[in-house]
C-alpha positions as semicolon CSV with decimal commas, in nm:
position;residue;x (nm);y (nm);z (nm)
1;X;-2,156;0,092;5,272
2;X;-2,407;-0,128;5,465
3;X;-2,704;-0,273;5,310
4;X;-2,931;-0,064;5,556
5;X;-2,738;0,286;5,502
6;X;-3,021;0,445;5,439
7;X;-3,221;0,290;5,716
8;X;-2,899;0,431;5,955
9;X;-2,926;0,816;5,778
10;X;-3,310;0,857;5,845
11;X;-3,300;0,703;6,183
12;X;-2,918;0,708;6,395
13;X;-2,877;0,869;6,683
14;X;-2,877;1,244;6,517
15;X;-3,253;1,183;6,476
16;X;-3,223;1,342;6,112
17;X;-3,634;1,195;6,005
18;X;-3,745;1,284;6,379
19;X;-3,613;1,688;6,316
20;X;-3,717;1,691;5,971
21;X;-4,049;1,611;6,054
22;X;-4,069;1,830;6,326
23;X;-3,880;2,129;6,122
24;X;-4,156;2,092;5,842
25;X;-4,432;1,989;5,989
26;X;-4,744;2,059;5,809
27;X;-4,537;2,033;5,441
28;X;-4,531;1,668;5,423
29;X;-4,767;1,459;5,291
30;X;-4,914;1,192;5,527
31;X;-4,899;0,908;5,316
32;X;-4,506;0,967;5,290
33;X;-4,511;1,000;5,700
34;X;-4,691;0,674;5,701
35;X;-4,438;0,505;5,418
36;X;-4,110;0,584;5,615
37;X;-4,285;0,453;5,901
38;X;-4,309;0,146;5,766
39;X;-3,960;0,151;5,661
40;X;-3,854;0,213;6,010
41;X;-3,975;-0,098;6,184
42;X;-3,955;-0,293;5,842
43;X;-3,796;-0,631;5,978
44;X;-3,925;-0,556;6,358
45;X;-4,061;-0,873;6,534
46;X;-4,282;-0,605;6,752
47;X;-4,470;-0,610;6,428
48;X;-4,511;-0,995;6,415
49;X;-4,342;-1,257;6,328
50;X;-4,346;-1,649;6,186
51;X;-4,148;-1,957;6,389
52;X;-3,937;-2,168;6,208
53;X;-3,815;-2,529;6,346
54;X;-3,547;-2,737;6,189
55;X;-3,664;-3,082;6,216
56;X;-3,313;-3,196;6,293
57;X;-3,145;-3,037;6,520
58;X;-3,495;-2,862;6,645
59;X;-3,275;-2,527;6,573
60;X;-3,537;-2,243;6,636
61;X;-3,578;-1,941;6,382
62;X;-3,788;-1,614;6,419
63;X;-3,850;-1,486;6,114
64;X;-3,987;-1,101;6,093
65;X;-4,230;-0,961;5,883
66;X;-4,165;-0,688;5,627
67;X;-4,281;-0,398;5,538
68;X;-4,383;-0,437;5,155
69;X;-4,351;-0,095;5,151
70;X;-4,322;0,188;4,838
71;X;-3,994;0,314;4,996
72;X;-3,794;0,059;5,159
73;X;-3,509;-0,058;4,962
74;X;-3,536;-0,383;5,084
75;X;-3,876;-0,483;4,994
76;X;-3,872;-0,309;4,656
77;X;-3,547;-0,448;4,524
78;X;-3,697;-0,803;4,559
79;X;-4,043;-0,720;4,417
80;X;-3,900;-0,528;4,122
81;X;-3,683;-0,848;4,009
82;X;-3,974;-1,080;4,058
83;X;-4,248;-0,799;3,854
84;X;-3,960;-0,819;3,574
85;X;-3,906;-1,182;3,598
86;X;-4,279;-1,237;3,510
87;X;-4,295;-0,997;3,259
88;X;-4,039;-1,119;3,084
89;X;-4,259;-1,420;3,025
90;X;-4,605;-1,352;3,061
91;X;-4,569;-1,049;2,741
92;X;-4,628;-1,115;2,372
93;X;-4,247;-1,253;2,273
94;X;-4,221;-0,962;2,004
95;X;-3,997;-0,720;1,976
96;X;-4,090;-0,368;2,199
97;X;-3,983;-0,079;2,204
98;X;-3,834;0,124;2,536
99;X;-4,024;0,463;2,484
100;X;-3,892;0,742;2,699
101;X;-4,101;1,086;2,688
102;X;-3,989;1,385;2,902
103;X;-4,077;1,748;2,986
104;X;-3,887;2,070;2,973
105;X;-3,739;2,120;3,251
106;X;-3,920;2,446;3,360
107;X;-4,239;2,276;3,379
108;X;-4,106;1,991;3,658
109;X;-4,234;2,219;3,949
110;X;-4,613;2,251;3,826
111;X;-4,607;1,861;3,837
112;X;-4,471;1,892;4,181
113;X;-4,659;2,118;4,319
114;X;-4,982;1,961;4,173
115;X;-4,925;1,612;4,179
116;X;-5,290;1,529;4,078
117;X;-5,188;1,564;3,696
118;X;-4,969;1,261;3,708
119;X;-5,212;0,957;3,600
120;X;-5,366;1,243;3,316
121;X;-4,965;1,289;3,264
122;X;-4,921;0,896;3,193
123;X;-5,243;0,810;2,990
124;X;-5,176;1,107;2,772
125;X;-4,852;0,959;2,660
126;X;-4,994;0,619;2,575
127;X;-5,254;0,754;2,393
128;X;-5,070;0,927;2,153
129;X;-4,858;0,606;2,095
130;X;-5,160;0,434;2,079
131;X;-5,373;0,623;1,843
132;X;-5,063;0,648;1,622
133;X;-5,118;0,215;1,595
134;X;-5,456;0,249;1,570
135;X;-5,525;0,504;1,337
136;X;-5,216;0,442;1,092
137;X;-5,201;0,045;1,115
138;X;-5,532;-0,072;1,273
139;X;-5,391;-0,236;1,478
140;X;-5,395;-0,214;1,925
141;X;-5,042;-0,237;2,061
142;X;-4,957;-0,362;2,393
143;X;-4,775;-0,124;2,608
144;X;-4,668;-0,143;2,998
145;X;-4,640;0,227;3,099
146;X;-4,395;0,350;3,406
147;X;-4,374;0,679;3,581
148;X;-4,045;0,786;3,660
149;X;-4,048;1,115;3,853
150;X;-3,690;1,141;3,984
151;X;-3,364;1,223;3,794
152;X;-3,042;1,083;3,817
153;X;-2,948;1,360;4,093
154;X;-3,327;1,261;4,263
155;X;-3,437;1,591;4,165
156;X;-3,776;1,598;4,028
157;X;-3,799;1,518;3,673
158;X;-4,156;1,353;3,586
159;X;-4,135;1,133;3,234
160;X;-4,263;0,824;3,113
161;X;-4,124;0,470;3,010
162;X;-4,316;0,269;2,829
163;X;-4,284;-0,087;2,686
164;X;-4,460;-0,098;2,308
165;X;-4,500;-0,367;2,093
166;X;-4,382;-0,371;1,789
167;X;-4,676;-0,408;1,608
168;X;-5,061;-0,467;1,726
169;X;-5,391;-0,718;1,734
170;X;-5,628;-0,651;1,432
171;X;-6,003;-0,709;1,488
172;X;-5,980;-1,083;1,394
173;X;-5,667;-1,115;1,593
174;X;-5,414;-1,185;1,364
175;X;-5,139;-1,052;1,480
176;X;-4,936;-0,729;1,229
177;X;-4,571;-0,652;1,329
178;X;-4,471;-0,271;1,257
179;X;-4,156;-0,125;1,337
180;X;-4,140;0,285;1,242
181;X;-4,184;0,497;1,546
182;X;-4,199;0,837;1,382
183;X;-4,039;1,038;1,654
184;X;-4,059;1,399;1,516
185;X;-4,450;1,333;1,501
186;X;-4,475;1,238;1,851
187;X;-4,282;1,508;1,996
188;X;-4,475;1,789;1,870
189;X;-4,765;1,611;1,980
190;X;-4,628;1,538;2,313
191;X;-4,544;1,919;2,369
192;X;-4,916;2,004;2,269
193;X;-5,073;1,731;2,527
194;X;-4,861;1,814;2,781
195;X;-4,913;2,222;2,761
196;X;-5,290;2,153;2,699
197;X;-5,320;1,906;3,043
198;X;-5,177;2,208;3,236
199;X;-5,434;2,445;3,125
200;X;-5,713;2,238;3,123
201;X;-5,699;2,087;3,453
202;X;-5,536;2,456;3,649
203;X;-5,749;2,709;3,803
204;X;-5,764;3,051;3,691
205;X;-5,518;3,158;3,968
206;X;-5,277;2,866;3,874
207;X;-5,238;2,926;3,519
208;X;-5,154;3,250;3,565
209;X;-4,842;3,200;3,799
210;X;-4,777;2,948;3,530
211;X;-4,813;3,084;3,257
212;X;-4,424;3,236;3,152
213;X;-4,322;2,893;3,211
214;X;-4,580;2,725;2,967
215;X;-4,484;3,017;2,681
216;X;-4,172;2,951;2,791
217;X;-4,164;2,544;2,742
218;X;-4,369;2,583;2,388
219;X;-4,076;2,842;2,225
220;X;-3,777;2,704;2,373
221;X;-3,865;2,394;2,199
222;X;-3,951;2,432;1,874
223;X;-3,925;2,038;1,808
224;X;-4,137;1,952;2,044
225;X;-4,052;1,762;2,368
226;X;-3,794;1,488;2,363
227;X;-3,894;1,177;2,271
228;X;-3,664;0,870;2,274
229;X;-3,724;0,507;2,148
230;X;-3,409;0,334;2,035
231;X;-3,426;0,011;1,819
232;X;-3,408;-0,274;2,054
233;X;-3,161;-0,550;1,929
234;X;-3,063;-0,955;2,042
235;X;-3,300;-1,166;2,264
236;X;-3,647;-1,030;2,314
237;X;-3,627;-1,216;2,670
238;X;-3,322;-1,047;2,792
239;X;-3,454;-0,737;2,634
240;X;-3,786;-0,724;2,825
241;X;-3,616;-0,819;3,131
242;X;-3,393;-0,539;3,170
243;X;-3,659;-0,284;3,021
244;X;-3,883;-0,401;3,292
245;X;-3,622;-0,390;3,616
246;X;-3,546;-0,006;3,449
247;X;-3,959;0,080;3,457
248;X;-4,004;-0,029;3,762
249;X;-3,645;0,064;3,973
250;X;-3,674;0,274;4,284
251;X;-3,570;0,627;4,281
252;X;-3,149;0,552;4,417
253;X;-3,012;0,247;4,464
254;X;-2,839;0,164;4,790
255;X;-2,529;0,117;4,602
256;X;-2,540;0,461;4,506
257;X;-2,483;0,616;4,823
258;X;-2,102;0,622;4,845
259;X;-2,048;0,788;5,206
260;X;-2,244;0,953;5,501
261;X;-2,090;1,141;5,755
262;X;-2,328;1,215;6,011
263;X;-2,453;1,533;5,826
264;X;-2,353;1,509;5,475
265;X;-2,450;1,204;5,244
266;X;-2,243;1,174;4,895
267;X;-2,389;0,966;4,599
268;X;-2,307;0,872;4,263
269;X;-2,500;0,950;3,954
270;X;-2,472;0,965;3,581
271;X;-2,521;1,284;3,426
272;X;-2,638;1,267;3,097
273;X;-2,502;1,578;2,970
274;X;-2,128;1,433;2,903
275;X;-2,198;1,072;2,962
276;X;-1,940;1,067;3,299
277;X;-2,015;0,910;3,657
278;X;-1,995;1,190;3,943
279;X;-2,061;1,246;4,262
280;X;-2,228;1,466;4,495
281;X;-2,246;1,559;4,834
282;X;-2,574;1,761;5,044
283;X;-2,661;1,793;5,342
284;X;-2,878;1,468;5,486
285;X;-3,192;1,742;5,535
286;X;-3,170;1,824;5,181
287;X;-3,131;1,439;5,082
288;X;-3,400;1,383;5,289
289;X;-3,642;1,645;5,106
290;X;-3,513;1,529;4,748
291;X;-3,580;1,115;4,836
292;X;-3,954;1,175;4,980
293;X;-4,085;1,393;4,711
294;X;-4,063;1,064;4,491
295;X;-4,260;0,855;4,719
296;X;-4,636;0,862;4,509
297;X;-4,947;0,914;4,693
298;X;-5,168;0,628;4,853
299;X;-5,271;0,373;4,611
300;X;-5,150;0,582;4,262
301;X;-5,034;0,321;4,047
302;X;-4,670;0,400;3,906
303;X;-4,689;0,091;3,657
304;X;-5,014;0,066;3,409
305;X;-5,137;-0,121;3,158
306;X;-5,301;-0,057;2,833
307;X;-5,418;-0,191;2,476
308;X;-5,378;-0,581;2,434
309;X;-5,140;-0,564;2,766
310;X;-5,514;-0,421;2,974
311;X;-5,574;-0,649;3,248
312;X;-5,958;-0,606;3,187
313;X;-5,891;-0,753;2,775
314;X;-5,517;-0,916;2,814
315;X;-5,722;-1,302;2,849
316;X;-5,952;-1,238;2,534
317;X;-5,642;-1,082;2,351
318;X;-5,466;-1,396;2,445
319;X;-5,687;-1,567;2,314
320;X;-5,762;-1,477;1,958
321;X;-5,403;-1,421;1,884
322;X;-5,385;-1,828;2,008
323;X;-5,675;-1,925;1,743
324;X;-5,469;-1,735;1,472
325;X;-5,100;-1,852;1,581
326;X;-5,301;-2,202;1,534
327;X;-5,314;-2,116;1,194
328;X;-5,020;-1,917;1,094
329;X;-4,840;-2,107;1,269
330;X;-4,649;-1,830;1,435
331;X;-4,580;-1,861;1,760
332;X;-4,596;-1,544;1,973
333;X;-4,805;-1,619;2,294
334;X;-4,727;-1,895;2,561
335;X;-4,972;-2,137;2,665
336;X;-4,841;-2,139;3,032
337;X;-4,851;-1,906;3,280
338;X;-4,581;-1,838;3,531
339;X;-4,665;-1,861;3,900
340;X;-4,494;-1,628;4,163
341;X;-4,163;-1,773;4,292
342;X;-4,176;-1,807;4,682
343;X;-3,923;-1,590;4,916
344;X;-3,660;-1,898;4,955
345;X;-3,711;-1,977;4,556
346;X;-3,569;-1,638;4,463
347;X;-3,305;-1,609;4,772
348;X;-3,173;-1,979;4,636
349;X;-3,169;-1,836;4,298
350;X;-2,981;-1,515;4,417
351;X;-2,762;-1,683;4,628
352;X;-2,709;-2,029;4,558
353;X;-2,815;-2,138;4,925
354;X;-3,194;-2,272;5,038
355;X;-3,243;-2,039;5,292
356;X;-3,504;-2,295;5,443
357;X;-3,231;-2,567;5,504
358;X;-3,049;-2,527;5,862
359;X;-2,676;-2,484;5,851
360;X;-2,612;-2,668;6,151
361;X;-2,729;-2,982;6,072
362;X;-2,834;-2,953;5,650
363;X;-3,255;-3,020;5,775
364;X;-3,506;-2,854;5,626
365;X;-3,656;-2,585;5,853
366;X;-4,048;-2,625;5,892
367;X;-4,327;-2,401;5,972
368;X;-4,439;-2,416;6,305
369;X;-4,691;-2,058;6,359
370;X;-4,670;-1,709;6,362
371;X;-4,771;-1,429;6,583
372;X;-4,960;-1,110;6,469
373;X;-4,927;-0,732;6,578
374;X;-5,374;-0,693;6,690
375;X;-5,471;-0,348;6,821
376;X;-5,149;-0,314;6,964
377;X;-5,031;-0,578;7,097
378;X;-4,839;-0,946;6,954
379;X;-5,067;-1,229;6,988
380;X;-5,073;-1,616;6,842
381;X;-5,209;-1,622;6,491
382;X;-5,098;-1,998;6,399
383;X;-4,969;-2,242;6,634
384;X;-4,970;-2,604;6,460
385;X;-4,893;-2,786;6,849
386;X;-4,914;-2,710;7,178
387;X;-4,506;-2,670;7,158
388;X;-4,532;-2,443;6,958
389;X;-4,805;-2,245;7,112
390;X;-4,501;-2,202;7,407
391;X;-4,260;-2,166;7,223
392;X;-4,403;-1,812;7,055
393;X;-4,578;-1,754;7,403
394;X;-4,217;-1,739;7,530
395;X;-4,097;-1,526;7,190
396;X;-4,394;-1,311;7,245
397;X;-4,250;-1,239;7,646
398;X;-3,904;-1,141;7,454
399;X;-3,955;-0,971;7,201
400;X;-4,163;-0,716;7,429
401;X;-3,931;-0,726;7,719
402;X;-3,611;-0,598;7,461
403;X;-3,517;-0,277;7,492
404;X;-3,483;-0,057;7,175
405;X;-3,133;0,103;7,083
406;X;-3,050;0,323;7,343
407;X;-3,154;0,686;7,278
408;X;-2,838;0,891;7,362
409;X;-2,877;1,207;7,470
410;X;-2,719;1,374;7,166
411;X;-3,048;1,323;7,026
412;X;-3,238;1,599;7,211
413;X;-2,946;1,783;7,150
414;X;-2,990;1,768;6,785
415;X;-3,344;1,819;6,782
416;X;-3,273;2,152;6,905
417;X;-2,930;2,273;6,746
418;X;-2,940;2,525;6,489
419;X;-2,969;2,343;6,157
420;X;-2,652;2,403;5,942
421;X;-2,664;2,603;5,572
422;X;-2,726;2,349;5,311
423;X;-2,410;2,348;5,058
424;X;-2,442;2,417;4,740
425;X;-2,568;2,100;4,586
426;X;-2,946;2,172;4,642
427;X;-3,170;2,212;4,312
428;X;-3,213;2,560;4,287
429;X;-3,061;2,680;4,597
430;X;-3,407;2,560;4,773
431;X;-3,553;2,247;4,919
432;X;-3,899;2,301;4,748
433;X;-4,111;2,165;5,035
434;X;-4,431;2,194;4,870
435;X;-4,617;1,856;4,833
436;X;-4,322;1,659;4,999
């Protein structure tokens, strides 16, 4: 399929987002109506845009902005490979850990429906983690915490990843490697968090709709909740590099989506119960509903930080662990920090070609302005010459005189057809709308 497949699902000439939103209007949450927004006119020069001059061959380039937004695939593919690529070098070079703890699955909903337990959710699970360092070793980990709420089917299925070190700072900063993760210990606690966050933060009202569910949760698992945290083996780097592309990864890749149809989409996924690759196919109003409920709210933070890793104590941890390396002689922090790789720096990397250097003639392409969307309407931001001044004057005229992709009108039409039955992939037989 096409790079922009989901792009062409959400907005084609069906007008599947445009009906959806009009079909539930009122159910959605406006941060996720302003996110696919973005990811609609992600790449639009009617947004702005920067000029680009080959000083050869005087080729001209427009060059869009992006989005940088939470749901387009675009933006987030390249941001998660540089967050990884950094982490990979900027952590302690120990060996971590790739903690995993999840829910039962009857309590997914009340996570769903009341999303405002989800940072509680997170620090919950790193505390127990950390406590267990601090109170059994005396030492304070580091650990990068991710929250995961989609499954491999994008139904919602809240759990945490985490990134511990193995091992912890002492008060003097020496630094104490540990590597016993006592897992049947950590689930029973993690059951007894978890049921305890429900009731604590629920109104009267809401714990008792809950309730069955939460007696329900505590007896069907008399181990506790699962809690997974494999042994990590070879090269720390390549380790913490893939462990940090899998905390941070979107909630489907692209690649996943094997075929759309106009009113079905099929997708790949692994299910974990027998280990095999499938397939399945829903309706694009159902896809729709499971893809957007992942989306997190305005400025919730999906990746924390805690213990050594804290951005408020990471530079003092740094540095007493580099006055005691001094004298053990044990190398575990770098000296240098790693600076963000530019846009053409990562597409060279990724594709073996300076996307800066012209193909016509092999000059380097040079900055020359850029124009910026103000109060609604494109105007000159940078201009280095008075060229260049008309030359985006003149870019300015087109890009506002082209017209967009014909609407056909099939699209009014499907606004107001009779929506089809959903088959019978849904979760549940229902779309659960609540809290889109």
């Amino acid at each position: 399929m096409e790079p922009n497949i989901l792009k062409r699902i959400l907005f084609d000439e069906r007008g599947h987002w445009d009906e959806f939103v009009r079909k539930h209007q009122g159910k959605i949450r406006a941060n996720v109506l302003k996110e696919v927004a973005k990811f609609r006119d992600c790449g639009n020069p009617k947004n702005g845009f920067k000029l680009l001059v080959c000083e050869g061959c005087h080729d001209l380039r427009l060059v869009p902005y992006r989005c940088k937004g939470r749901f387009c695939t675009t933006c987030s593919c390249g941001e998660t490979e540089e967050w990884s690529r950094l982490l990979e070098e900027e952590v302690f070079q120990v060996n971590h850990r790739h903690v995993v703890m999840t829910i039962d699955e009857g309590l997914r909903d009340v996570f769903l429906k009341h999303r405002c337990l989800l940072k509680e959710f997170m620090d919950e699970a790193v505390r127990i983690v950390k406590e267990f360092f601090e109170k059994k070793h005396k030492v304070t980990p580091g650990i990068i915490a991710g929250l995961h709420t989609f499954g491999s089917r994008l139904n919602f299925n809240p759990h945490v990843h985490m990134l511990v070190t193995m091992g912890g700072m002492k008060q003097d900063g020496e630094w104490k490697t540990y590597d016993f993760v006592p897992f049947e210990m950590l689930r029973k606690q993690w059951q007894t968090v978890v049921l305890k966050l429900i009731r604590r933060n629920l109104n009267e009202r809401d714990k008792k709709q809950v309730q069955a569910r939460l007696q329900k949760a505590y007896s069907n698992n008399g181990e506790g909740f699962y809690v997974h945290a494999p042994k990590q083996k070879g090269n720390v780097k390549a380790q913490l590099g893939y462990m940090g592309r899998y905390i941070k990864r979107p909630a489907i890749a692209v690649s996943r989506i094997v075929d759309y149809d106009g009113e079905y989409v099929e997708f790949r996924y692994h299910d974990k119960t027998d280990g095999q690759e499938k397939t399945e196919r829903i309706a694009v109003e159902a896809f729709i509903a499971r893809l957007i409920r992942h989306i997190p709210d305005e400025h919730f933070k999906t990746i924390r930080y805690y213990g050594v890793y804290s951005r408020r104590t990471k530079a003092l941890c740094r540095k007493l662990v580099g006055v005691w390396q001094e004298h053990a002689r044990k190398w575990i922090v770098r000296a240098k920090r790693l600076l963000r790789r530019t846009w053409n720096q990562r597409q060279k990397e990724k594709t073996g070609r300076d996307p800066m250097t012209c193909v016509k003639c092999g000059c380097y392409y040079e900055y020359k302005g850029e124009v910026c969307l103000e109060e609604g309407q494109l105007k000159i931001k940078v201009a280095l010459c008075a060229n260049s001044k008309a030359v985006l004057e003149r870019m300015i005229r087109d890009v506002a005189g082209v017209q967009e992709p014909k609407e056909t009108r099939e699209k009014e039409e499907t606004r107001n057809r009779t929506a089809k039955q959903v088959p019978t992939g849904e979760i549940g037989g229902e779309l659960y709308l609540f809290a889109m």
